[in-house]
LOTIVEX-753841 format. One record per atom (N, C-alpha, C, O): chain; residue in one letter; atom name; residue number from 1; y, x, z. Coordinates in Angstrom, 3 decimals, m for minus. Layout:
 mol type atom seq        Y        X        Z
   A    A   CA NUM        Y        X        Z
...
// end
This chain:
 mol type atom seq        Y        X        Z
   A    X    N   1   m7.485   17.029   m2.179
   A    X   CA   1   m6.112   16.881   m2.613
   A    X    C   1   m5.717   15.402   m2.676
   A    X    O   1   m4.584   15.147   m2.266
   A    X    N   2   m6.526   14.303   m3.160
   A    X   CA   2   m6.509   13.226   m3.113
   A    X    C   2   m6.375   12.893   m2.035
   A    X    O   2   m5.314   12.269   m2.000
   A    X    N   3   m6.922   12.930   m0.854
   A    X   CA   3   m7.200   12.596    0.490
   A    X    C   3   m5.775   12.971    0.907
   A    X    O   3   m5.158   12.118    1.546
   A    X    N   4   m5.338   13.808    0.708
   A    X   CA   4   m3.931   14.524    1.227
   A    X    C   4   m2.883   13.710    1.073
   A    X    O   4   m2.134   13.507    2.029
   A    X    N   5   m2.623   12.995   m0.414
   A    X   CA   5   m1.454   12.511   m1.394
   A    X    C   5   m1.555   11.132   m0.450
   A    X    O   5   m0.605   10.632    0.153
   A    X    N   6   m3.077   10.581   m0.468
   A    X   CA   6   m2.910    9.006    0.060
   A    X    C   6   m2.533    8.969    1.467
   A    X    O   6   m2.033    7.932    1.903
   A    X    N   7   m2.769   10.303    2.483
   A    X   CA   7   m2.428   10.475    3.799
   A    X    C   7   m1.120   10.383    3.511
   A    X    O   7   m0.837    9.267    3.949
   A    X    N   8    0.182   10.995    2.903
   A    X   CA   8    1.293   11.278    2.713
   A    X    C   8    1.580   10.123    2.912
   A    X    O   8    2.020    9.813    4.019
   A    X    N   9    1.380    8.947    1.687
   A    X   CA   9    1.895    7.982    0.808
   A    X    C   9    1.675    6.988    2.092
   A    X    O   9    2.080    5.828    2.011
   A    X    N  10    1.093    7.412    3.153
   A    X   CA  10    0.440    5.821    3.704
   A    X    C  10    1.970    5.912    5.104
   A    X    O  10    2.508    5.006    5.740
   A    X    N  11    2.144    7.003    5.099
   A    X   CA  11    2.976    6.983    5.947
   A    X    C  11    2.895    7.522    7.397
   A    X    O  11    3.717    7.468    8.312
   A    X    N  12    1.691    8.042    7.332
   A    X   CA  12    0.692    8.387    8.586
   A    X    C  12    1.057    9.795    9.196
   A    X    O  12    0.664   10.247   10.271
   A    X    N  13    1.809   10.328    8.369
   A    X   CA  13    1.329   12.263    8.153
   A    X    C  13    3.270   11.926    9.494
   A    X    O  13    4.361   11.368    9.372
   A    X    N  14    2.516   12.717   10.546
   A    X   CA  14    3.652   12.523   11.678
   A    X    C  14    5.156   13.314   10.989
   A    X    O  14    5.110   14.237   10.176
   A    X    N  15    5.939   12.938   11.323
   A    X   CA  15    7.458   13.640   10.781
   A    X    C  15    7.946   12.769    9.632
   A    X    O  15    9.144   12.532    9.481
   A    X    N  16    6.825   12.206    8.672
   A    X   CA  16    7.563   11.647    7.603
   A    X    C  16    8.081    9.884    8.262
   A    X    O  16    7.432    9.207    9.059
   A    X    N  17    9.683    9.443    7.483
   A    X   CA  17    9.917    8.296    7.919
   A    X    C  17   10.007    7.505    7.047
   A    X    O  17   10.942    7.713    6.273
   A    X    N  18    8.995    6.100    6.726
   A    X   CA  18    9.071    5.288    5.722
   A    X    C  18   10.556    4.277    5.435
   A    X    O  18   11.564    4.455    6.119
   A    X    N  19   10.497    3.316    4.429
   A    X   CA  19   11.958    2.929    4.441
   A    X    C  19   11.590    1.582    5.264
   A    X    O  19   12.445    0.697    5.243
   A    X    N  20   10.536    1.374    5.901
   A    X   CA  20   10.372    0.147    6.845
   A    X    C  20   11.053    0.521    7.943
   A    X    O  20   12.031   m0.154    8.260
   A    X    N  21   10.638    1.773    8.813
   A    X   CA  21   11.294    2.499   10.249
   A    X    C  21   12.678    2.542   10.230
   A    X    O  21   13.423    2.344   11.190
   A    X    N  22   13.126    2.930    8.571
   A    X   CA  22   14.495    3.129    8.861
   A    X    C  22   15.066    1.973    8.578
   A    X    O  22   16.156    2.029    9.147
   A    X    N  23   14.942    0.579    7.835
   A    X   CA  23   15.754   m0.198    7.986
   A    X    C  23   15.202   m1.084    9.589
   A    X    O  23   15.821   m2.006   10.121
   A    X    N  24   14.394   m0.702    9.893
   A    X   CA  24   14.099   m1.172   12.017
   A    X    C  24   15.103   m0.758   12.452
   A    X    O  24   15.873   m1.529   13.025
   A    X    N  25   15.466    0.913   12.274
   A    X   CA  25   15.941    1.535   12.767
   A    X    C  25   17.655    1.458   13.181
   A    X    O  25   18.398    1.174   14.121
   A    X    N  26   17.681    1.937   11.734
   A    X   CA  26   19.460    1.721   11.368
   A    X    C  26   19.766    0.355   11.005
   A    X    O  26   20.902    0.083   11.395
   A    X    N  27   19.409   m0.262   10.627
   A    X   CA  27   19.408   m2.131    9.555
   A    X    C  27   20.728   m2.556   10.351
   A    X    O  27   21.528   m3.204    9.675
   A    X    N  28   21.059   m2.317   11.575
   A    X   CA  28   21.786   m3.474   12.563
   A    X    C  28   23.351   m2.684   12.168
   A    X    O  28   24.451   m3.220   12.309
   A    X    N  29   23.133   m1.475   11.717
   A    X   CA  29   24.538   m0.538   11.601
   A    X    C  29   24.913   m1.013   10.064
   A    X    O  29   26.068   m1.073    9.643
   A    X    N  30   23.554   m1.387    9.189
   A    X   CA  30   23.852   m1.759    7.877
   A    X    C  30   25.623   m2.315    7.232
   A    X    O  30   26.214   m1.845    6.260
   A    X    N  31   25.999   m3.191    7.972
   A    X   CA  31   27.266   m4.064    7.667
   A    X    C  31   28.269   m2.785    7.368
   A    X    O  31   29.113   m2.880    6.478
   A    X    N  32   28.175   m1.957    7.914
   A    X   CA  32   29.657   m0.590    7.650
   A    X    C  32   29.930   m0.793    6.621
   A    X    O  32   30.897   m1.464    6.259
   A    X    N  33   28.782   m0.017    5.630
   A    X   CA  33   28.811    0.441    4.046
   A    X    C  33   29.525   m0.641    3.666
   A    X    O  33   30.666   m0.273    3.386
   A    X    N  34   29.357   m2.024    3.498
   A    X   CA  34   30.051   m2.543    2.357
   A    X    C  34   31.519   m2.655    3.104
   A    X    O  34   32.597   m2.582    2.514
   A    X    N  35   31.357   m2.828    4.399
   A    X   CA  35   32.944   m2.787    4.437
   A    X    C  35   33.678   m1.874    4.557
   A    X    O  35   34.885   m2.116    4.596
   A    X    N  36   33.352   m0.928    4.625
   A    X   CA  36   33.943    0.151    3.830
   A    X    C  36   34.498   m0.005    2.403
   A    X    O  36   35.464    0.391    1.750
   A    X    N  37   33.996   m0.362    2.329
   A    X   CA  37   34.107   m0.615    0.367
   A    X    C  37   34.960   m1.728    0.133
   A    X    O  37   35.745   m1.924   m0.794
   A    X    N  38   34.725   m2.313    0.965
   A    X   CA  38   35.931   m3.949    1.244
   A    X    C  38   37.331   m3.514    1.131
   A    X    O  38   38.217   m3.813    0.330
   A    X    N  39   37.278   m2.438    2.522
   A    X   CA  39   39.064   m1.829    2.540
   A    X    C  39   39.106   m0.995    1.387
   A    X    O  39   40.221   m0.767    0.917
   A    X    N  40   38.350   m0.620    0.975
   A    X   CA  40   38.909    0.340   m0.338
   A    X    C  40   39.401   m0.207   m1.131
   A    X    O  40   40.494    0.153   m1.568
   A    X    N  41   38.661   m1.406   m1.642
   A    X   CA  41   39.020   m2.380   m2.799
   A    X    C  41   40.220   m3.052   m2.543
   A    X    O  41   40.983   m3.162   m3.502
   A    X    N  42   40.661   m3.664   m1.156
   A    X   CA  42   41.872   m4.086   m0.692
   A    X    C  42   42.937   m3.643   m0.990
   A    X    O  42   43.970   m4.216   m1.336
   A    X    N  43   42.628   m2.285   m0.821
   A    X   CA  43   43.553   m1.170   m0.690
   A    X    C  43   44.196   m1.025   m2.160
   A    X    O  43   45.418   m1.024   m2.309
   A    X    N  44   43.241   m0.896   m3.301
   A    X   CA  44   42.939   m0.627   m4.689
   A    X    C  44   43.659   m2.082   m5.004
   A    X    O  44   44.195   m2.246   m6.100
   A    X    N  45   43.656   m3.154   m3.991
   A    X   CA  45   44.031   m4.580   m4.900
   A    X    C  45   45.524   m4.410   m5.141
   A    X    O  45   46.090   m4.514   m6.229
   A    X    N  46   46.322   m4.011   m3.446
   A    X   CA  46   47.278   m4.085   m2.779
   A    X    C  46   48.289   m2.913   m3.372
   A    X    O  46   49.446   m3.179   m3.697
   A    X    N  47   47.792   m1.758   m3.461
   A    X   CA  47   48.819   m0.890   m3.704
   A    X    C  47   48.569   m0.086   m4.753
   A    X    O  47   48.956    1.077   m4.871
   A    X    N  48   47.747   m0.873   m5.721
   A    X   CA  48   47.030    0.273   m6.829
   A    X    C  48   46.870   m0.885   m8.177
   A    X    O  48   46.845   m2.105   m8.020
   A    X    N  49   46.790   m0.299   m9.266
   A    X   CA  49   46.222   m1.424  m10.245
   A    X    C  49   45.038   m1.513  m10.729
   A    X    O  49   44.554   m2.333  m11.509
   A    X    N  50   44.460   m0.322  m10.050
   A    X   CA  50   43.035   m0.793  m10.531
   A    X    C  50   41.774   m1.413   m9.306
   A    X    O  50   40.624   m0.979   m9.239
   A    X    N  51   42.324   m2.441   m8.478
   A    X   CA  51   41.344   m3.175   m7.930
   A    X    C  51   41.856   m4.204   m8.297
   A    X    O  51   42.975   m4.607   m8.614
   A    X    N  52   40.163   m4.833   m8.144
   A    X   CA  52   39.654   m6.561   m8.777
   A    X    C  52   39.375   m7.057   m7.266
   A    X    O  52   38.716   m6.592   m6.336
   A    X    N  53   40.235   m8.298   m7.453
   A    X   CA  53   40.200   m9.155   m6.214
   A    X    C  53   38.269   m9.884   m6.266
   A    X    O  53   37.688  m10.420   m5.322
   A    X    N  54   37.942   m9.737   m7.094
   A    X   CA  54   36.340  m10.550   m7.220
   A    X    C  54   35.327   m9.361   m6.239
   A    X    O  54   34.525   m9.584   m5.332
   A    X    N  55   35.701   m8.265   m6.775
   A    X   CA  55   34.953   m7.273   m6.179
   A    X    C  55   35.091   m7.067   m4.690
   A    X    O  55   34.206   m6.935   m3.845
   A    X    N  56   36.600   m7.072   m4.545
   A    X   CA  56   36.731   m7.211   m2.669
   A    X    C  56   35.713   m8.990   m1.949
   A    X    O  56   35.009   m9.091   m0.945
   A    X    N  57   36.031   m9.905   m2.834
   A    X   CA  57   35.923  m10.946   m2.291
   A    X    C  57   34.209  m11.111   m2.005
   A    X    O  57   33.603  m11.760   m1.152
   A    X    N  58   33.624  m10.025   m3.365
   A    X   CA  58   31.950   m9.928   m3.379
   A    X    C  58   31.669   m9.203   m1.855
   A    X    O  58   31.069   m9.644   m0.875
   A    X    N  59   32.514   m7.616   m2.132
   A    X   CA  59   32.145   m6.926   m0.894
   A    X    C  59   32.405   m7.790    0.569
   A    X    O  59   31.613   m7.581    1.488
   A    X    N  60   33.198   m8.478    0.708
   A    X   CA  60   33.414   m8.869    2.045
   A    X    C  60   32.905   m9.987    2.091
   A    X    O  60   33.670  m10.640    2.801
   A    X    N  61   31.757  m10.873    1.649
   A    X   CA  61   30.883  m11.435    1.348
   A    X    C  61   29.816  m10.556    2.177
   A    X    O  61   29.507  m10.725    3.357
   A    X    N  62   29.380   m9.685    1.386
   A    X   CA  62   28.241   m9.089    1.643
   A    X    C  62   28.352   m8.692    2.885
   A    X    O  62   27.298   m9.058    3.405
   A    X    N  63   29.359   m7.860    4.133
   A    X   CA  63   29.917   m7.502    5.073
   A    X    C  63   29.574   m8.376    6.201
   A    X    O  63   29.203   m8.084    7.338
   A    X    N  64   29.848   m9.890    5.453
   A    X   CA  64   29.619  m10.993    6.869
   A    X    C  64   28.102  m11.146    6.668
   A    X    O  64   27.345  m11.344    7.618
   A    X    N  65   27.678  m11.043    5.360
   A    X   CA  65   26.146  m11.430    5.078
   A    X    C  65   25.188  m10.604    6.159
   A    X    O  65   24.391  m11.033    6.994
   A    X    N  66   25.566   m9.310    5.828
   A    X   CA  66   25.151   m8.137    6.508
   A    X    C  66   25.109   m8.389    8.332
   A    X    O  66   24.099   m8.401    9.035
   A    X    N  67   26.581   m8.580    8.782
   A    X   CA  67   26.913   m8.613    9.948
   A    X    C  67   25.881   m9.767   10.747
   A    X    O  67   25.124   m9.461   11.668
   A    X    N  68   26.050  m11.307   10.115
   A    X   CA  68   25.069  m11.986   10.200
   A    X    C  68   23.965  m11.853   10.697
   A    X    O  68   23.489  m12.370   11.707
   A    X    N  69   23.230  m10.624    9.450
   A    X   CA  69   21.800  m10.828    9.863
   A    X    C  69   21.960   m9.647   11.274
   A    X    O  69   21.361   m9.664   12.350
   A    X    N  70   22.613   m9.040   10.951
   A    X   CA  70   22.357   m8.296   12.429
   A    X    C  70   22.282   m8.390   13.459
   A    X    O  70   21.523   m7.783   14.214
   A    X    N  71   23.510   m9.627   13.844
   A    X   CA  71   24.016   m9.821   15.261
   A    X    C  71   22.567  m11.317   15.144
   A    X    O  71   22.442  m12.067   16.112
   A    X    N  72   21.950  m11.441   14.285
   A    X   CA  72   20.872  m12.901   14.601
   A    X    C  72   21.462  m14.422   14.185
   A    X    O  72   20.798  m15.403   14.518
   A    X    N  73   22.637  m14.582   13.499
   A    X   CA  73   23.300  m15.709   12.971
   A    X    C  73   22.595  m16.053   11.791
   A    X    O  73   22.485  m17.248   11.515
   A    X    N  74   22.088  m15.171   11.036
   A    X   CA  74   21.145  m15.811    9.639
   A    X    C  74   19.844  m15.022    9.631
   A    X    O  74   19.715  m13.812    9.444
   A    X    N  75   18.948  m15.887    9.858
   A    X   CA  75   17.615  m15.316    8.965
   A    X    C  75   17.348  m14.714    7.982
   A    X    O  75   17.997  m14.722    6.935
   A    X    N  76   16.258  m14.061    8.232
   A    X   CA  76   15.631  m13.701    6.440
   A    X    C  76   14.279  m14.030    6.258
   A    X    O  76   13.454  m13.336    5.663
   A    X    N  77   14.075  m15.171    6.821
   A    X   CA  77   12.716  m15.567    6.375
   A    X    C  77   13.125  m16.889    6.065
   A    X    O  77   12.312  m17.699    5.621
// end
């Protein structure tokens, strides 16, 4: 049973996908999510009263941060 749990855990057991493969995988699509969240907050700044201009200005921060590392403009080492 032991032998089983550490096969699982190691990442070995075929079908299972660790969160290393998937940020290989997907990582470069990463940038969406926050900007998604960018126009929402925009949206929330612009025609609503409950968005905070700090929170759009964080998310679309993070968006170029994101985009960055994807397209190869910033490191992460």
């Amino acid at each position: 049973m032991a032998e089983e749990f550490q096969r699982n855990h190691q990442g070995k057991e075929p079908g299972t996908i660790s969160m290393k493969n998937l940020l290989q995988k997907y990582g470069k699509y990463f940038w969406v999510l926050p900007l998604l969240f960018s126009i929402k907050e925009l949206y929330q700044v612009l025609f609503t009263t409950k968005g905070d201009i700090l929170d759009f200005l964080m998310m679309t921060g993070m968006t170029y941060w994101f985009w960055g590392m994807s397209v190869g403009k910033f490191s992460h080492k």
